[in-house]
TIFI-933995 format. One line per 3 residues: for each residue z, y, x of N, C-alpha, C, O. Coordinates in Angstrom, 1 decimal. Atoms other than C-alpha are relative to their C-alpha. Example, Ala and Ser with C-alpha at 12.3 -4.5 7.8 and 13.67 -1.06 7.14 Angstrom:
BEGIN
0.0/-1.2/0.9/7.8/-4.5/12.3/0.0/1.2/0.9/0.7/1.2/1.9  0.0/-1.1/-0.9/7.1/-1.1/13.7/0.8/1.1/-0.8/0.9/2.2/-0.3
end
This chain:
BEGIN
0.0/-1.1/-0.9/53.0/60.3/-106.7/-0.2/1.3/-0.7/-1.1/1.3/-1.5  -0.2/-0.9/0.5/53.7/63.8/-107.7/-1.0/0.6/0.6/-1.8/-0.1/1.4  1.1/-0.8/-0.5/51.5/66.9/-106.9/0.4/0.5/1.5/-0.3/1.0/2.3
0.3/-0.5/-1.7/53.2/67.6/-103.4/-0.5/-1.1/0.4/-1.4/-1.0/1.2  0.6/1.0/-1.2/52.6/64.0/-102.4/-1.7/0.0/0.3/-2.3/-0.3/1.4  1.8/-0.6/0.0/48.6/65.1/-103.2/-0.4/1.3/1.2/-1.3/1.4/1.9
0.2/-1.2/-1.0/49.0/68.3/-101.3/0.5/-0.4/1.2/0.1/0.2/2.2  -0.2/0.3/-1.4/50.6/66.5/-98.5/-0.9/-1.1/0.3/-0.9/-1.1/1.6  0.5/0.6/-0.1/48.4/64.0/-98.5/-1.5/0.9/0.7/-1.8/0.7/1.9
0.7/-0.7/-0.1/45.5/66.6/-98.4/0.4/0.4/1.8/-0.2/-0.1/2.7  -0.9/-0.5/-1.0/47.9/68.5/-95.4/-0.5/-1.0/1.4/-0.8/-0.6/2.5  -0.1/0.4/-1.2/47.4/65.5/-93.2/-1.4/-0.6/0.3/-1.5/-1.0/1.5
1.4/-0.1/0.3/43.4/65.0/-94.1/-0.2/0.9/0.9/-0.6/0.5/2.1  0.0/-1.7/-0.3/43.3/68.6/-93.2/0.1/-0.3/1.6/-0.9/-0.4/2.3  -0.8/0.2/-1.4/45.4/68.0/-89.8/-1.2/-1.2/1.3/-1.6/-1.0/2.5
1.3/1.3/-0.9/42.7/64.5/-88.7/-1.3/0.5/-0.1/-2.2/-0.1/0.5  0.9/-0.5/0.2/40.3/66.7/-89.8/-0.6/1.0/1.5/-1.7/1.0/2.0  -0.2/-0.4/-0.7/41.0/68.8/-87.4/-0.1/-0.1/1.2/-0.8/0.6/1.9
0.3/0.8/-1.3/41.5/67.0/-84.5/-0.7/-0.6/0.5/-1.0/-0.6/1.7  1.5/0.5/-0.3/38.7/65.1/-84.9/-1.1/0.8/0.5/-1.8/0.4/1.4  1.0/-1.6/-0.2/36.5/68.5/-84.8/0.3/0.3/1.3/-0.7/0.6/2.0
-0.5/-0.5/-1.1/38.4/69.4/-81.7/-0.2/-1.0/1.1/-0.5/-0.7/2.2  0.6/1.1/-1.1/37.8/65.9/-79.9/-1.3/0.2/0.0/-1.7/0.5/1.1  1.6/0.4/0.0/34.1/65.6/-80.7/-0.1/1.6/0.9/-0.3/1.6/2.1
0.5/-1.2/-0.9/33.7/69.5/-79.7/0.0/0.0/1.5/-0.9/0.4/2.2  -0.4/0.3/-1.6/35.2/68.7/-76.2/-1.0/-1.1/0.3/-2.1/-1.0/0.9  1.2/1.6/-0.3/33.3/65.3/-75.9/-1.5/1.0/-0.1/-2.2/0.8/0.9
1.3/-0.3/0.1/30.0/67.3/-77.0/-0.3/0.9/1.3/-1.2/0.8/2.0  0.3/-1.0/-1.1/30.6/70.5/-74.5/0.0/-0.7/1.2/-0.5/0.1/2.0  -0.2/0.5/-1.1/31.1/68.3/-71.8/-1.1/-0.9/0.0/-1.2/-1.4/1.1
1.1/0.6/-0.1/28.0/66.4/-72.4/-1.0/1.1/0.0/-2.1/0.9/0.3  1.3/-1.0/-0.2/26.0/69.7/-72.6/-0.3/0.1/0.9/-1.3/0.0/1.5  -0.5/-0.5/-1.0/27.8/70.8/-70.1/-1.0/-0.8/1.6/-1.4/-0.4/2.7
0.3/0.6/-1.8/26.3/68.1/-67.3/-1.4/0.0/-0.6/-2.1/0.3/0.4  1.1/-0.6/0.5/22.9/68.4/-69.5/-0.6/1.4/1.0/-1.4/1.3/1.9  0.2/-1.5/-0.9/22.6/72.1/-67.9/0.2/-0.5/0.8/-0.9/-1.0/1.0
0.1/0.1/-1.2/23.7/71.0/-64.7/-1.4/-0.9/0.6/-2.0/-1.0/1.7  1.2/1.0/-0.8/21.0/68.4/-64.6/-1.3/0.6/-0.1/-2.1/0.4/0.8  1.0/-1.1/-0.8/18.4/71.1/-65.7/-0.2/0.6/0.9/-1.3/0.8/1.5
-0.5/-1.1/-1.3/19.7/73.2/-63.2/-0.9/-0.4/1.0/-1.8/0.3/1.5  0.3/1.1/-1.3/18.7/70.7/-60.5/-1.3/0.1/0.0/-2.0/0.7/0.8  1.5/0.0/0.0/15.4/70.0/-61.8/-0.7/0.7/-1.2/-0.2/0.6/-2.3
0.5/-0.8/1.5/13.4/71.9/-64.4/-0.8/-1.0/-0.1/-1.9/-0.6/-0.5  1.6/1.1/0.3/11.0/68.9/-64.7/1.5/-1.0/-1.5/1.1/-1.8/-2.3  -0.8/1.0/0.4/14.4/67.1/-66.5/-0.2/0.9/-1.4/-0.1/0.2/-2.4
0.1/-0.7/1.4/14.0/69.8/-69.5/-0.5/-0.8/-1.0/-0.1/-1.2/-2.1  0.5/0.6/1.4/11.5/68.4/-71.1/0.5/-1.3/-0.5/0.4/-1.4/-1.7  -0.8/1.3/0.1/13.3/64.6/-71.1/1.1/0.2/-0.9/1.4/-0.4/-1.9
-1.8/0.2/0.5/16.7/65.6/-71.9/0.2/1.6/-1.2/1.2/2.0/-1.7  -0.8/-0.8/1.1/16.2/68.9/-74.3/0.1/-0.2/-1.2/0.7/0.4/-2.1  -0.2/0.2/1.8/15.6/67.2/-77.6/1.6/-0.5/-0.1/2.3/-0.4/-1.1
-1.3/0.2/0.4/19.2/65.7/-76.8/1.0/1.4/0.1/2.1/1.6/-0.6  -1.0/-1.3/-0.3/20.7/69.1/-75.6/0.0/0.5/-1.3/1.0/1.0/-1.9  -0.2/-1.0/1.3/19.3/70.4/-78.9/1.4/-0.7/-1.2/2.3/-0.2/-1.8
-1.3/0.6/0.6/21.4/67.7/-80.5/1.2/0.5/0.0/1.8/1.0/-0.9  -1.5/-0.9/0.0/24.6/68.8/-79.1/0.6/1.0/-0.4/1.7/1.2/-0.9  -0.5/-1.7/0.6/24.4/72.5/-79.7/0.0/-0.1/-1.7/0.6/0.6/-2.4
-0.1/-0.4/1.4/23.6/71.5/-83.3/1.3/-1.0/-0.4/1.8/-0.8/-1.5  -1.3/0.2/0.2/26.7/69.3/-83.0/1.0/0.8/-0.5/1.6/0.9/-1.5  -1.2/-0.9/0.1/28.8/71.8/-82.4/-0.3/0.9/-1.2/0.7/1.1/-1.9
0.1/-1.1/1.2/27.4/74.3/-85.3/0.1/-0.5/-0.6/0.0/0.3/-1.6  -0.5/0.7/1.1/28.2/71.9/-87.5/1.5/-0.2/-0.3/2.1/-0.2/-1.4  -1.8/0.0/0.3/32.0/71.5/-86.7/0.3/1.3/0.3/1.5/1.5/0.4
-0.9/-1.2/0.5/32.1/75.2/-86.5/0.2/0.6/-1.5/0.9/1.4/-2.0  0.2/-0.7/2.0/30.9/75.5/-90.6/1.2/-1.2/-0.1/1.6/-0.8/-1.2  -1.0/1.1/0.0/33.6/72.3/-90.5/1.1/0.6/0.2/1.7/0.8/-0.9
-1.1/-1.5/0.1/36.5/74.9/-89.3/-0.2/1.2/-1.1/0.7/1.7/-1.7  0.2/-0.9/0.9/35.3/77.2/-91.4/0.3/-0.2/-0.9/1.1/0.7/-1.3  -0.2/0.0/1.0/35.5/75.6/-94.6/1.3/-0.6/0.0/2.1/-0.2/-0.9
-1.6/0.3/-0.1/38.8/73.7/-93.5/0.7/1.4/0.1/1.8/1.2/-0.5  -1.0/-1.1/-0.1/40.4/77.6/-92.8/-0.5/0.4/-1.2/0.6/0.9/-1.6  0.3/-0.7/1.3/38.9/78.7/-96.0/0.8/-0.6/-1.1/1.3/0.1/-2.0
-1.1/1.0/0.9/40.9/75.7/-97.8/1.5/0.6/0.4/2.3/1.0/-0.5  -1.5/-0.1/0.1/44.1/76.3/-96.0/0.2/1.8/-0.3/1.1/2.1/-1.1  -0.1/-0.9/0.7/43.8/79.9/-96.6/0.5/-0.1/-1.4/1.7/0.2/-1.8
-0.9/0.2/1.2/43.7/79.2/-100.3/0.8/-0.6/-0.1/1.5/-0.4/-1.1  -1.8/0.5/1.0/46.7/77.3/-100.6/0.6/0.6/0.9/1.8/0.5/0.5  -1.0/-1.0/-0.1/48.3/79.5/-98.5/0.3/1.0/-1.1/1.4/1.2/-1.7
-0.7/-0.9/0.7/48.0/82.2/-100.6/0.4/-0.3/-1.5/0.5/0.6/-2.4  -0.6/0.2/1.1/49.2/79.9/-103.4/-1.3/-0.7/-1.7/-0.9/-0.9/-2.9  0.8/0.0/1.1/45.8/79.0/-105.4/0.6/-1.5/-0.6/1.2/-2.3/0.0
-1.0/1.0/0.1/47.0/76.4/-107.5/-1.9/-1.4/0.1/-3.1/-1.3/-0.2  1.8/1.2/0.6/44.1/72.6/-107.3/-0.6/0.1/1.3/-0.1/0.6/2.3  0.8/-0.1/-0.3/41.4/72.2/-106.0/-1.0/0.3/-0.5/-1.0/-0.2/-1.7
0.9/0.1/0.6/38.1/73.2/-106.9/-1.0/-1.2/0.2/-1.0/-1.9/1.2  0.3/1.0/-1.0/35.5/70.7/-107.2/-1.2/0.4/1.1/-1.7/-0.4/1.8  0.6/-0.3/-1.6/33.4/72.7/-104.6/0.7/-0.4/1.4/0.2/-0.8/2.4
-0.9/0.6/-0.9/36.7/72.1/-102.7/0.1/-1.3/0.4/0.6/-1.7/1.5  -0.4/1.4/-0.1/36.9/68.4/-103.2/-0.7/-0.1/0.5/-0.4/-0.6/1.5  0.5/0.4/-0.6/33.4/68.1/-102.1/-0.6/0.7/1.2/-1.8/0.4/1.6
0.1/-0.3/-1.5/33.2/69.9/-98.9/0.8/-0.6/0.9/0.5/-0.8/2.0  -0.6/1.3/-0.8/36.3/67.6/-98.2/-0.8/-1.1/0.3/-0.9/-1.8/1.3  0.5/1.7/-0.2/34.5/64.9/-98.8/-1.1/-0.3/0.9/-1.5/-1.3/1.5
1.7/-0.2/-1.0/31.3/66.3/-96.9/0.8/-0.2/1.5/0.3/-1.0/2.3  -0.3/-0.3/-1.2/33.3/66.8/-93.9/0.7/-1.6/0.4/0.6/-2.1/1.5  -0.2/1.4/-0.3/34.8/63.3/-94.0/-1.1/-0.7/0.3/-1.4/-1.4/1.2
0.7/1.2/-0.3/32.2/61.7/-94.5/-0.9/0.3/1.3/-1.3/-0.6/1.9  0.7/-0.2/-1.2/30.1/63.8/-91.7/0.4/-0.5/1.1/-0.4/-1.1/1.9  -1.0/1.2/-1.1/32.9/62.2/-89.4/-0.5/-1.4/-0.2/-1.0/-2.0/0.8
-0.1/1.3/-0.2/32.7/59.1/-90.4/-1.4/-0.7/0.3/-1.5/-1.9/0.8  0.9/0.1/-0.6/29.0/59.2/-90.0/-0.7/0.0/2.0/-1.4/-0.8/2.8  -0.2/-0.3/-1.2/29.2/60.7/-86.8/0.4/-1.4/1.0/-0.2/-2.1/1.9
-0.8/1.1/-1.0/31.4/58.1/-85.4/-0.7/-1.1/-0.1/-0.7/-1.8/1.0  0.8/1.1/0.4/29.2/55.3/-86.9/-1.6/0.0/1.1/-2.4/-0.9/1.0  1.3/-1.0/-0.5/26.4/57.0/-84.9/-0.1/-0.9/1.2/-0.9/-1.7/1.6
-0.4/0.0/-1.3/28.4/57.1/-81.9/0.0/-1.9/0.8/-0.2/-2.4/1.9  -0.8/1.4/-0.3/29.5/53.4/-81.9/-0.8/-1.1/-0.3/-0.3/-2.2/-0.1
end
């Protein structure tokens, strides 16, 4: 396998990387989401249910530094950097493996 099949390979990492960040985000907001509604209701449910609310919000700040460093990658190979660095390889690998933690979590 040559160096596109590496960069395409990367390409479609990149792409599940992606999506996955954008499923979990939806799945999380929508669990805050009925969180608040159920404080709403009762303020007695706060203290119960906020160490998980805190969870979620720190969900999500985590797959927004997750977009972040994924736009920061495709950035550089847009504008042509040639490689990877290996800061680059292991923020890939941070972010996979935060997924695959995640899901392990979940399941």
């Amino acid at each position: 396998m040559g160096r596109r099949g590496n960069i395409k390979d990367l390409e479609s990492y990149l792409e599940e990387a992606i999506t996955n960040i954008r499923d979990d985000r939806a799945i999380t907001f929508n669990l805050l989401k009925e969180i608040m509604a159920l404080i709403a209701d009762d303020k007695t449910q706060h203290e119960r249910v906020g160490a998980v609310a805190a969870k979620y919000v720190e969900t999500l700040q985590r797959s927004n530094e997750q977009l972040v460093k994924i736009s920061a990658l495709i950035q550089k190979n847009e504008k042509g950097v040639e490689g990877l660095t290996a800061q680059d390889r292991d923020e890939i690998f941070d972010i996979i493996k935060g997924q695959d933690n995640d899901e392990r979590s979940e399941g």
